[in-house]
N, C-alpha and C positions, 0 to 999 in steps of 0.2 A: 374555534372548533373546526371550522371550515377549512383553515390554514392546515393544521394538524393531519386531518384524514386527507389532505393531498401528498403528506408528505412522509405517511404508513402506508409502507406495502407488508402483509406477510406472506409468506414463502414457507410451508411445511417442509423440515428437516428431513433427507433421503436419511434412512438411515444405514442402509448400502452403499459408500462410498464409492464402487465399482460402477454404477449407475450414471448415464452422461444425457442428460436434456439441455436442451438451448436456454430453459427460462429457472432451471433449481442447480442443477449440477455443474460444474467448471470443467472445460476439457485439461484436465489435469494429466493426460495421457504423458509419458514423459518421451522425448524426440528419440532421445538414447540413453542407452544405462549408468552413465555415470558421465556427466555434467565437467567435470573435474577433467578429462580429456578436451574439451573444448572450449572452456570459460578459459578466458584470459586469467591471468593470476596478478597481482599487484599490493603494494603497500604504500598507503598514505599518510607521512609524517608530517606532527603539527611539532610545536616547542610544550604542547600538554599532553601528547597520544600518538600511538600508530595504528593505524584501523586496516586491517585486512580487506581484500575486496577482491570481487570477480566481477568481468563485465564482458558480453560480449556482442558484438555491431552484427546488427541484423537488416540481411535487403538493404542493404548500401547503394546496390544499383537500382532504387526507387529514385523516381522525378524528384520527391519533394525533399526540404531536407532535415537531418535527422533530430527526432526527440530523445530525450533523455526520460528513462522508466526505474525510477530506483525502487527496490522493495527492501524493507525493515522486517526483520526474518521476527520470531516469539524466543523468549526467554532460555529455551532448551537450547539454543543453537549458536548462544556465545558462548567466542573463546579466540583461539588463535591459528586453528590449523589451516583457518582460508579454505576449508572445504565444509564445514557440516552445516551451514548454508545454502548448499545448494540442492538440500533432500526434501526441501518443504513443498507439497503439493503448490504453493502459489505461483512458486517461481514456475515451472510447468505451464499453469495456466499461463501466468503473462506471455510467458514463451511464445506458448502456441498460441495464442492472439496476435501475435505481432508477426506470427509466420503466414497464418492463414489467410490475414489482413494485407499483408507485402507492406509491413510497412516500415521506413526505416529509421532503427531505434537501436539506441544502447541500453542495453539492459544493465544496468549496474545492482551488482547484491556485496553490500557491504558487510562484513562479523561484527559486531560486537563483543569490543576485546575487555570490557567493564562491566560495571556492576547491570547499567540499565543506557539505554538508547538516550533518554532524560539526560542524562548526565553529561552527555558527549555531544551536546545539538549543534555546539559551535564549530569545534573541529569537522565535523560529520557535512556542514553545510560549507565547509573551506574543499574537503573531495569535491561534493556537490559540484559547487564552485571550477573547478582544475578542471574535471571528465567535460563541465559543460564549456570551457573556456579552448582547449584542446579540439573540440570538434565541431565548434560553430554553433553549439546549441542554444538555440532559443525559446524552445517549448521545452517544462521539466513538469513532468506528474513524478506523484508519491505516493507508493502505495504501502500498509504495514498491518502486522495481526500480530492482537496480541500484546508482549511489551512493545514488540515493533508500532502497533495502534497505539500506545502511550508517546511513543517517539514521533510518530506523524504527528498527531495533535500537538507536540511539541514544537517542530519544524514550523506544521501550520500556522503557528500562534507566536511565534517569536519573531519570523520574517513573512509577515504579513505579507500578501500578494505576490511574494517570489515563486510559488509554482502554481504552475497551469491549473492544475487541480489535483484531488488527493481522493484515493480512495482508504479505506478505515474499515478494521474487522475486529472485534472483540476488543476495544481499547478504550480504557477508561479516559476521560480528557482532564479529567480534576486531577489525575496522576501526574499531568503534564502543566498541572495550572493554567489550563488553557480557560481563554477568554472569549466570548462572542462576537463582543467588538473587534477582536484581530483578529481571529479566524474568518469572517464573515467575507474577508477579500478573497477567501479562494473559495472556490465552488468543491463543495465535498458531499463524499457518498460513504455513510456511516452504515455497517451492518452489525447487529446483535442476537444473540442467543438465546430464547425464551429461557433454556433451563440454564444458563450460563452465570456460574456464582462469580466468575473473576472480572471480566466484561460485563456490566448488570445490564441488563436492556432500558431497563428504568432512568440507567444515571446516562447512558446514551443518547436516550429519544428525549428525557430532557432539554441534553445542551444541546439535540438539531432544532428543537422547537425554536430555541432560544435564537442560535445563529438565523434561521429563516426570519423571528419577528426582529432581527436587527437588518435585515435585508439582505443576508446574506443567498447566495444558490445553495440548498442542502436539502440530503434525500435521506432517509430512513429507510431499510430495512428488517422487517421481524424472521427471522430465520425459528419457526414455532417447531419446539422438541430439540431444538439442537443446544447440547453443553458447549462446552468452552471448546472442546478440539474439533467438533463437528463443524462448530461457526467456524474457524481457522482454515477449514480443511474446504471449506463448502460455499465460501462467501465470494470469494472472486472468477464468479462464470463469465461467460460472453454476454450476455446483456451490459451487466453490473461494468466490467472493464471497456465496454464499448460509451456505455455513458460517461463516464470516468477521463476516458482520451479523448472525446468526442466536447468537451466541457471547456469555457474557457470564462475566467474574470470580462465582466460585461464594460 
């Protein structure tokens, strides 16, 4: 029980999405109007798929050298155009975390050009692979909401210990047949939707109990009033993505 309540935080749902605090709200501000003038454009061919991607190199002129930030977009924003990826409030946030911070990162945001993230884990971790092989990276967080949160837990759970750490918003892990024992090598930060039918919060705070009594690093959060697009929309502030970067397998 003791375990548990260390590893519940709740967080009341803003339900004004316009509204910006350091400890409930994501600075979701967007830098410029349309992302698609700046993100780099590319396509990644496997002998199974070609996956569309954007990615773009931030504060390059930092000392230290660069991570890799991929984000797993939700279900509405597969396809092929290589741009309708890049409307989702997260990508915003990370953005502007990684501007505010100076810190220097590729941002990578991949489409999904199929059915579901699930589907694609291996191709998807062959990009992974390239972007991080191309720039000398050695630190890769993951971040995803939504099906993109079925896809993380996917990632997480197939290649155990391969990234730094993961953040997770509305994503079921049983979608992903994700396991505790193999998630438990990366340090991950799950957030859920009190009112959230597709995300349960239940089947969530479950599987973090589970990975913490396997020894894993793993944090909960209750986002209390928010359905499925609110947690999407609300889940990745500057705390939550500071914990997240800041994180690393012990």
């Amino acid at each position: 029980m003791t375990l548990l309540l260390i590893l519940l935080a709740i967080t009341a749902c803003n339900k004004d999405s316009r509204e910006n605090t350091a400890n409930q709200q994501p600075d979701s501000t967007p830098m410029y109007e349309d992302k698609a003038d700046y993100y780099n454009a590319d396509t990644y061919s496997t002998d199974e798929i070609s996956i569309p991607y954007r990615y773009l190199h931030l504060n390059s002129d930092a000392d230290e050298g660069a991570i890799l930030v991929t984000l797993l977009h939700g279900g509405s924003k597969k396809g092929t155009d290589n741009v309708a990826q890049l409307s989702v409030p997260a990508l915003d946030s990370l953005e502007n975390y990684l501007r505010q911070n100076h810190t220097n990162a590729i941002l990578l945001a991949p489409q999904c050009p199929t059915t579901s993230w699930t589907s694609i884990s291996s191709p998807l971790k062959s990009l992974i692979d390239y972007i991080s092989a191309i720039n000398n990276i050695q630190k890769k967080y993951i971040f995803g909401f939504s099906m993109g949160g079925a896809g993380t837990w996917k990632m997480v759970n197939d290649y155990s210990g391969y990234f730094t750490s993961a953040g997770i918003a509305a994503g079921n892990p049983n979608a992903a047949g994700a396991v505790a024992d193999n998630v438990k090598a990366t340090p991950v930060y799950a957030i859920a939707g009190s009112e959230d039918t597709i995300g349960k919060a239940n089947v969530i705070r479950q599987f973090i109990f589970q990975v913490s009594q396997a020894g894993g690093d793993a944090k909960f959060d209750l986002l209390e009033g928010c359905d499925h697009v609110a947690t999407c929309t609300q889940a990745f502030n500057t705390e939550r993505i500071s914990w997240i970067i800041s994180h690393h397998a012990l």
